[in-house]
One Martini backbone bead per residue (centre of mass of N, CA, C, O) as a GRO file, in nm:
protein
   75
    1UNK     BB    1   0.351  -0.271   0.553
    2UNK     BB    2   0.445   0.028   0.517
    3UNK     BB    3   0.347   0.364   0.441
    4UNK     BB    4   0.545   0.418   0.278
    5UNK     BB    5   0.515   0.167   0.094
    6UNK     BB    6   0.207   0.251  -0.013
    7UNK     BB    7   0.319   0.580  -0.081
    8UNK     BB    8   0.458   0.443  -0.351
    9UNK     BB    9   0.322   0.222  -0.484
   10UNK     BB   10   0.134   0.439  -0.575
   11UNK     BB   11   0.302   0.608  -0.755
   12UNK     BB   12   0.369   0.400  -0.973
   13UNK     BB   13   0.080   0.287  -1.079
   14UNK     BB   14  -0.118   0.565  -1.057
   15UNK     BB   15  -0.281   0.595  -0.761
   16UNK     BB   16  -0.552   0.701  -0.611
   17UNK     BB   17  -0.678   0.698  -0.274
   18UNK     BB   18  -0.950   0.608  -0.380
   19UNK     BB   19  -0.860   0.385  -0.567
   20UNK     BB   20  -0.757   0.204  -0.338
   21UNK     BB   21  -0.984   0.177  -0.163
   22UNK     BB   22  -1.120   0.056  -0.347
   23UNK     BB   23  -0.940  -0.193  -0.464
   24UNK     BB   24  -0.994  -0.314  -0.135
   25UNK     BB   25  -1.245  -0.237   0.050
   26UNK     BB   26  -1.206   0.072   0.161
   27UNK     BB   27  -1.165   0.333   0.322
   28UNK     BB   28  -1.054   0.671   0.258
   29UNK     BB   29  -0.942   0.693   0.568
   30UNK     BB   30  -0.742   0.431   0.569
   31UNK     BB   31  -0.576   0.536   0.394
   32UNK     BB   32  -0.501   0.816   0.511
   33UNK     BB   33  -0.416   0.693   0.780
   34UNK     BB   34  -0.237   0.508   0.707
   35UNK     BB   35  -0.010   0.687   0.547
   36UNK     BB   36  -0.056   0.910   0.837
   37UNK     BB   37  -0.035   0.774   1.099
   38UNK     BB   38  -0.289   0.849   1.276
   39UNK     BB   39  -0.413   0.544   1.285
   40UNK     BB   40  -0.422   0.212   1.393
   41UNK     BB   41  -0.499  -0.031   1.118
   42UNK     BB   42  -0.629  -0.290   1.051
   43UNK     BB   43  -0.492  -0.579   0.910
   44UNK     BB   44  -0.743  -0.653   0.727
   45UNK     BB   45  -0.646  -0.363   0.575
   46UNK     BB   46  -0.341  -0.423   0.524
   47UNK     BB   47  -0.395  -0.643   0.319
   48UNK     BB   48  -0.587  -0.519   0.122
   49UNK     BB   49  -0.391  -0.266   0.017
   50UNK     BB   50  -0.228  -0.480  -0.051
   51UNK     BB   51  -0.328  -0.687  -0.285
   52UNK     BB   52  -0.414  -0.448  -0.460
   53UNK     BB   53  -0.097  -0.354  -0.531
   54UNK     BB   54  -0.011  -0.608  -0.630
   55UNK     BB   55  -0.257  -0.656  -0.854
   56UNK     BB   56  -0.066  -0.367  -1.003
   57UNK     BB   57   0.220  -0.482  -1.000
   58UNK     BB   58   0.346  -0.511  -0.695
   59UNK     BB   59   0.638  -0.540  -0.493
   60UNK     BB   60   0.801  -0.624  -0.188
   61UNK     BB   61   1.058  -0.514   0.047
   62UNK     BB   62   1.253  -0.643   0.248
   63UNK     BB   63   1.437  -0.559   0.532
   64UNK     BB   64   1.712  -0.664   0.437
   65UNK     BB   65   1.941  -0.429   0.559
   66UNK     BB   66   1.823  -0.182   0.331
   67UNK     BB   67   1.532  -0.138   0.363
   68UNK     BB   68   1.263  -0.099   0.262
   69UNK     BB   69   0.998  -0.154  -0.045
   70UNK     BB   70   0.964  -0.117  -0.387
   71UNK     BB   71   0.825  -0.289  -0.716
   72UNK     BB   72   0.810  -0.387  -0.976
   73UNK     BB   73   0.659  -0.613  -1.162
   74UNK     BB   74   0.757  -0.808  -1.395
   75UNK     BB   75   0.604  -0.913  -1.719
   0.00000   0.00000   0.00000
């Protein structure tokens, strides 16, 4: 998951960087430095942030050829 596609995600969702912390289990500083590429994030938090994301909702688009995204899950 690259920082564009967890601050599309997220506003896809219609959740604050804060909501998304606590939903995840980490810090709102993660999810800020994670978003503005601040500083490189552990791994396991950003398994825990796409976790949390995919849990309401959300589907990662791999970059085949047309470039990373997300969207809905089909209900």
């Amino acid at each position: 998951m690259t920082p564009e596609q967890a601050r599309a995600a997220r506003a896809m969702v219609d959740l604050s960087q804060s909501e998304l912390a606590n939903k995840a289990g980490v810090s709102l500083s993660t999810v800020v430095d994670f978003e503005r590429t601040r500083r490189v994030v552990a791994q396991q938090s950003v398994t825990a942030l796409r976790a949390a994301l995919e849990a309401a909702g959300i589907e990662f688009i791999d970059p085949n050829g047309g470039g990373a995204g997300v969207r809905l899950r089909a209900p």
